[in-house]
N, C-alpha and C positions, 0 to 999 in steps of 0.2 A: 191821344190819351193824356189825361192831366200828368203834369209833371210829379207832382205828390204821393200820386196811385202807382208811380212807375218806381216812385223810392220806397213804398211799402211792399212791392213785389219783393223789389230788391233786394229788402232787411229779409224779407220770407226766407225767398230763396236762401239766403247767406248762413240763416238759421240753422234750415233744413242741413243744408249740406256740413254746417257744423255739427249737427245732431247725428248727422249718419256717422261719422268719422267717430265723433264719441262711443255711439252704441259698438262699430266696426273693432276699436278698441276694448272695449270689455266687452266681447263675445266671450272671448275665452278665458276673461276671469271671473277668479271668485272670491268669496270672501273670508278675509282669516276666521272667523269662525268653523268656515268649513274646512281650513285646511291646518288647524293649529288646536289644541287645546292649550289650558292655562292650570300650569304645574302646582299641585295642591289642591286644583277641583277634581278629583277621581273617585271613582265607586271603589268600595269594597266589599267582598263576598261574606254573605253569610250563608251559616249549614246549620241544619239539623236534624235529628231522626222523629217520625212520628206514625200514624198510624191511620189506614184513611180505611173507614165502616160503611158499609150498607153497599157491597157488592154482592151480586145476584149470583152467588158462589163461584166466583173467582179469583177467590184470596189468595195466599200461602195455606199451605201444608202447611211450614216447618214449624219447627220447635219453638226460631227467635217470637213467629208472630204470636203463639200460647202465651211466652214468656212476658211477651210486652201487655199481653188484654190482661194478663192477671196483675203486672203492675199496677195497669190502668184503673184496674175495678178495685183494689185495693188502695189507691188515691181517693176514691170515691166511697170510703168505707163498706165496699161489697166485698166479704173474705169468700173465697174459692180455694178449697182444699186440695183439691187433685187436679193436673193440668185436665185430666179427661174428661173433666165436667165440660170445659169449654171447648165449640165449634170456629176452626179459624178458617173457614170455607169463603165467608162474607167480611175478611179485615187483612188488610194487605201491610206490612212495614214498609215504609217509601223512604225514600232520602228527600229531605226537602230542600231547597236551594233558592238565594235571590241576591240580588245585587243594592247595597245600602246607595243611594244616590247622595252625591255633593250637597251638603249644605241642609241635607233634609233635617227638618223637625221633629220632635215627639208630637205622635199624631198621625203623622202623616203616614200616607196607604200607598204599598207597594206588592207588585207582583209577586209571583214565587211560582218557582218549578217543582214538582213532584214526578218521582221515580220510583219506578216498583225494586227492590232489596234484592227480594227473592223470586220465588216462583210462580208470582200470579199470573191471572192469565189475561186479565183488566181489568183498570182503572173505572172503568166506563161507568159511570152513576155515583161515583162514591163522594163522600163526605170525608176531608180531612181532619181531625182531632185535634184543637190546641196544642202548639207545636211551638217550643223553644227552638228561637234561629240566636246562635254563636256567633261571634267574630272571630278571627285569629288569636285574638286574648282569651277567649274563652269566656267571655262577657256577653250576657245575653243582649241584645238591640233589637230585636223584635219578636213579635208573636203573630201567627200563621195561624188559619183557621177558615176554611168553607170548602165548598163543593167545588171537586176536580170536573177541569172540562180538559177532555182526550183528544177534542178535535179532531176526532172518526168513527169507525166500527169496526164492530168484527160479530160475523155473525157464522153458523155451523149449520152443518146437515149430517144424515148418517152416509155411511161408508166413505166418509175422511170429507166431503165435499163443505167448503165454508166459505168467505171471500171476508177481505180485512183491507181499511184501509187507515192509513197513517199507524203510527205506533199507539197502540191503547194499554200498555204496559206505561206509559210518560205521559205526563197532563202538564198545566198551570193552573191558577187560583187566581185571576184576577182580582186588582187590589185584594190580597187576601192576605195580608200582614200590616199590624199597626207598630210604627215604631216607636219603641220603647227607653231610648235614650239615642242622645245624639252623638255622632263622631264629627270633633272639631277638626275643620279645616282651615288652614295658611296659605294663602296665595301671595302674599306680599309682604315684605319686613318694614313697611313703610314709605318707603321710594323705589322698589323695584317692584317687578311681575317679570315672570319669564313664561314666552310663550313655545309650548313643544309640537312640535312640527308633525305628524298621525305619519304622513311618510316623508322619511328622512329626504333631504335634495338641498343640493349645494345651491342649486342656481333656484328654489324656492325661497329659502334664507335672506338670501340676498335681497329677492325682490321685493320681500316683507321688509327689511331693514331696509330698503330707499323708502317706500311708501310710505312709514312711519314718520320717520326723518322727512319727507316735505311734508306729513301733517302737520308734524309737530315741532321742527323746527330741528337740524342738524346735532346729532351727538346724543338724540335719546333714545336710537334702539341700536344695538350691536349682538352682529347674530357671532355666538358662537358654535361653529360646525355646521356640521348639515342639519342638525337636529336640534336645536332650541336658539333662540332669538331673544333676547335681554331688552325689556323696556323700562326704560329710567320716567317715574311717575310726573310731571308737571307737579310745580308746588300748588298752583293754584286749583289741582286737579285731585288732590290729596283728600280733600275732605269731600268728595264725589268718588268713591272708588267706581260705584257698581256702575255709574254713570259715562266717567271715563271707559272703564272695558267694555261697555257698549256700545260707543261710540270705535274705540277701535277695534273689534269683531268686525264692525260692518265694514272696514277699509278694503277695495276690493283691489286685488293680486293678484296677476297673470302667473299660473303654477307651473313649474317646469314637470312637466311627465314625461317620462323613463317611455322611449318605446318599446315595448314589451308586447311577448305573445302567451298565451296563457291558455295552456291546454289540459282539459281534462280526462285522463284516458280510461275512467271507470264509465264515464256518461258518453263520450266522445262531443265533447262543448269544447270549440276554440274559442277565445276573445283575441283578436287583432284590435292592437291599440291605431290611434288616428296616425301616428308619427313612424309607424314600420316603414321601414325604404326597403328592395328588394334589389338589388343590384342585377346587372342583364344577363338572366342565365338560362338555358332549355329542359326542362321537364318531359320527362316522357314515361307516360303511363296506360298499363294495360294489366288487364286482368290474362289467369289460367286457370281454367275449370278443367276438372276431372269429373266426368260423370262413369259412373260404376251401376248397371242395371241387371237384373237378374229375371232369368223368364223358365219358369217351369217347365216340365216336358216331361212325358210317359210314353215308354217305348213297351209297345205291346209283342210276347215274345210269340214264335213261329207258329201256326194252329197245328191244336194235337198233341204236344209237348210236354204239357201239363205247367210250362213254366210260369212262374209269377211275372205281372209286368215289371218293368225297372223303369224306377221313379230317380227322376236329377233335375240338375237345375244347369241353366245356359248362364256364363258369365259373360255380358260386354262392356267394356271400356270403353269411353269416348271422351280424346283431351281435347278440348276447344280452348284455342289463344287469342286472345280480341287483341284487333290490331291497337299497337301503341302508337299513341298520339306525340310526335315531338312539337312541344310551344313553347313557343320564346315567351320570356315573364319577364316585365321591366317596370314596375311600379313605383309612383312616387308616394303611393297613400296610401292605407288602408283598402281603400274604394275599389283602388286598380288593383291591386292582388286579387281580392276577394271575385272581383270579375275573369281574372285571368286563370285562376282555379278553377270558377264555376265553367268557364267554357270547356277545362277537361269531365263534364260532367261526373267527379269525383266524390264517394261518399264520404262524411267525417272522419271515419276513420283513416281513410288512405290519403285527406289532406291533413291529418297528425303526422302521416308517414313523409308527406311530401315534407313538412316545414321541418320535418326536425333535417332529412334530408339537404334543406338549404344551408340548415344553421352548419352543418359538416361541411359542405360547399365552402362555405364563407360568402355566401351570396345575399341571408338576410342579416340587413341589420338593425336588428332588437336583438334583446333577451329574451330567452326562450324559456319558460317557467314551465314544465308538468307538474302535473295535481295527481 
């Protein structure tokens, strides 16, 4: 084989297996974007009350909703003398709700939540009414306005029988707010940005403050704590802000994650994190059933007597104990737990009992979170 073809294998190969090592290293990272936001771009909540029409009588009853149509029609120079003239069967009061996003524009079209107040029965078809949304100042920032989507049903039969699914009392309004003045935002005093960390971690910090420092050169980021990281702006980088911070979002960081177990005891949902270790310890599980059975019986009394039969009932008991399984459990991952449970063929709930179990033990070690 020519000598030239045997030096371009060569380079190939040498490539590749630099290539693998690269990718081998940022498996497991990710990018400060994903693990940081930047202190000054935050949303903030707005509220307000409104009224959503053209419900197929499902509305409120109460008084508030009377009270609000006859505002309403009285904005709109229709006088109405007595609440009684009006039907509030088909007009619900909702609480309405949305989040102002970073940096947003007048103009610009944002979601909103819708909530029924009182006692209607759904949202389902309705039209929201021009709707003032608040901020904490009490300054209007936007205006709400269209058709609720419930994202389910709910439908009825007689003698109580109906089926329902998702909440039809709660909708949103996609894009259904225009905003109406802007909330200025500060991210930077001119040579800093500081970046906060969504979950706090020491040895996250850190890795962000190296990786900065070999982008940019020693002494421009200093984390302080577990929770925010201080980046000093490049002068040259100054009059590029949005430039800059998007260049360093994409810097990617190996994150340090907390092993952790995370159980939820209303659904019975575990999450076992990758990093759980189980230290070597034996399990043993079995169930006890009690069954309790009852069996009729008529005792017919002696012929000629006149007696009536007697009518009873037979109790039996029967405790059935499954034998208990003792397993050794010695796991270095996620992987191996998860397998060395499922071989006790155990249902969720009883492996919420097993782990909290270990954590008494002092056999696992993670955090053990209930929900």
């Amino acid at each position: 084989m020519d000598a030239a073809i045997l030096c371009r294998i060569g380079r190939y190969l040498l490539a590749s297996a630099i290539l693998g090592v690269a990718l081998a290293n940022t498996a497991d990272a990710a990018r400060i974007r994903d693990l940081c936001e930047i202190q000054g771009a935050r949303g903030n909540n707005l509220r307000g009350i409104g009224l959503v029409v053209g419900l197929a009588g499902t509305g409120d009853g109460s008084r508030a909703a009377i009270q609000a149509q006859q505002r309403m029609l009285e904005r709109m120079d229709i006088n109405i003398q007595e609440f009684r003239d009006l039907s509030s069967d088909n007009v619900a009061v909702v609480m309405v709700t949305a989040v102002f996003p970073p940096f947003a524009k007048e103009g610009t079209r944002i979601d909103v939540q819708v909530s029924s107040l009182y006692d209607a029965d759904s949202l389902e078809g309705g039209l929201l009414l021009e709707t003032l949304l608040y901020g904490i100042d009490d300054n209007v920032y936007a205006v709400a306005q269209g058709p609720v989507s419930v994202g389910g049903f709910e439908a009825g039969a007689g003698g109580g029988a109906g089926a329902q699914r998702n909440h039809v009392t709660a909708g949103r309004v996609p894009n259904g707010a225009f905003i109406e003045r802007e909330i200025p935002s500060t991210i930077t005093d001119g040579e800093r940005i500081t970046l906060l960390l969504k979950q706090p971690s020491f040895g996250t910090a850190n890795n962000i403050q190296q990786a900065i420092n070999a982008e940019l050169g020693p002494g421009h980021a200093t984390a302080y704590g577990a929770g925010s990281v201080n980046v000093r702006i490049p002068e040259d980088q100054q009059a590029n802000l949005t430039g800059f911070i998007a260049e360093l979002q994409g810097l990617q960081v190996e994150s340090d994650i907390p092993a952790r177990v995370v159980i939820n005891e209303r659904t019975g949902t575990i999450v076992v994190g990758g990093d759980v270790i189980i230290r070597p310890v034996q399990v043993a599980h079995g169930n006890l059933t009690i069954e309790i059975s009852t069996t009729p019986f008529v005792a017919m009394p002696p012929p000629f007597t006149g007696a009536p039969p007697v009518v009873g009932e037979i109790e039996e008991i029967e405790v059935v104990e499954q034998e208990a399984h003792l397993m050794p459990v010695e796991g270095t991952s996620a992987g191996d737990v998860a397998a060395a449970l499922n071989r006790l063929k155990v249902t969720p709930r009883d492996m919420i009992s097993i782990f909290q179990a270990l954590r008494e033990a002092g056999a696992l070690q993670a955090d053990l979170e209930i929900m």
